[in-house]
C-alpha positions in Angstrom: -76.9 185.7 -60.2 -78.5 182.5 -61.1 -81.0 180.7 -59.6 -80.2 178.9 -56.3 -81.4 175.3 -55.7 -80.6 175.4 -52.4 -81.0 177.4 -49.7 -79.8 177.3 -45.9 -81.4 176.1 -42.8 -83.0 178.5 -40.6 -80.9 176.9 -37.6 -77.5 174.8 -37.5 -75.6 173.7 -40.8 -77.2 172.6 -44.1 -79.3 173.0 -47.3 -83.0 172.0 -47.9 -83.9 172.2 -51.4 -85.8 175.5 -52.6 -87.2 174.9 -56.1 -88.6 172.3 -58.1 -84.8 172.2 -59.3 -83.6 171.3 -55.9 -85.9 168.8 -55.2 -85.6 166.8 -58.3 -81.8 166.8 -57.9 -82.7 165.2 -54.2 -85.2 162.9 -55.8 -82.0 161.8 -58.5 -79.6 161.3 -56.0 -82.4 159.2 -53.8 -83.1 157.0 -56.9 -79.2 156.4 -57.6 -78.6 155.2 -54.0 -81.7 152.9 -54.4 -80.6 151.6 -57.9 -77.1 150.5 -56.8 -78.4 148.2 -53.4 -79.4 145.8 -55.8 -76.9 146.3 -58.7 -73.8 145.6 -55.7 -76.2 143.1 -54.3 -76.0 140.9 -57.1 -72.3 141.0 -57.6 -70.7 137.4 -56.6 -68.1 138.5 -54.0 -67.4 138.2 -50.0 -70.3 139.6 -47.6 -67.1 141.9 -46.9 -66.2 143.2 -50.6 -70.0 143.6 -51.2 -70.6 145.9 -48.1 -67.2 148.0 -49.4 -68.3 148.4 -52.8 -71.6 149.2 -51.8 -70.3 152.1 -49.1 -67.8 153.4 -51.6 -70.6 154.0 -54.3 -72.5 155.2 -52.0 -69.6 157.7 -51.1 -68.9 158.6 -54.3 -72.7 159.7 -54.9 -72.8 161.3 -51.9 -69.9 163.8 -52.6 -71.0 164.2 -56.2 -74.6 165.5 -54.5 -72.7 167.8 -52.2 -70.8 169.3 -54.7 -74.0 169.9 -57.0 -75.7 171.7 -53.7 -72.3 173.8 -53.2 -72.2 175.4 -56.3 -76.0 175.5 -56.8 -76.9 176.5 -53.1 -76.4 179.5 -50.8 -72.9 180.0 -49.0 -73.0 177.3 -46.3 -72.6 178.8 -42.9 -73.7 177.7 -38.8 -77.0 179.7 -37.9 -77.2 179.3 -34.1 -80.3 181.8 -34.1 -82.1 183.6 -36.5 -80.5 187.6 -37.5 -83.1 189.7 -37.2 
């Protein structure tokens, strides 16, 4: 089995990242986000169409980070306490 990136929280429902592999797919998706306030920002629309092009990037980045810590993370399940 390969390598996971992610792992799951000790308690409730979630990755954190496990390996420098992880992290630097966090740092990545962090950097996109960042990039695209000002790329939308300067785009000559309505306050409106700027703020809906701006959450639908941001969306679309979003599920496109999920989906890299689905298949490159552990199977996602709700930890209420810790198995012993």
């Amino acid at each position: 089995m390969a390598k996971q990136w992610f792992r799951n929280k000790t308690y409730g429902f979630g990755w954190y990242p496990s390996c420098w592999q992880g992290w630097a797919a966090l740092a990545v998706y962090l950097l996109v986000v960042f990039i695209t306030m000002p790329i939308v920002a300067s785009i000559t629309a309505t306050e409106s169409m700027v703020a809906l092009i701006f959450a639908t990037a941001v969306f679309i980045e979003t599920a496109i980070f999920l989906f890299i810590t689905y298949k490159k993370g552990d199977k996602l399940e709700w930890k209420l306490w810790q198995k012993k």
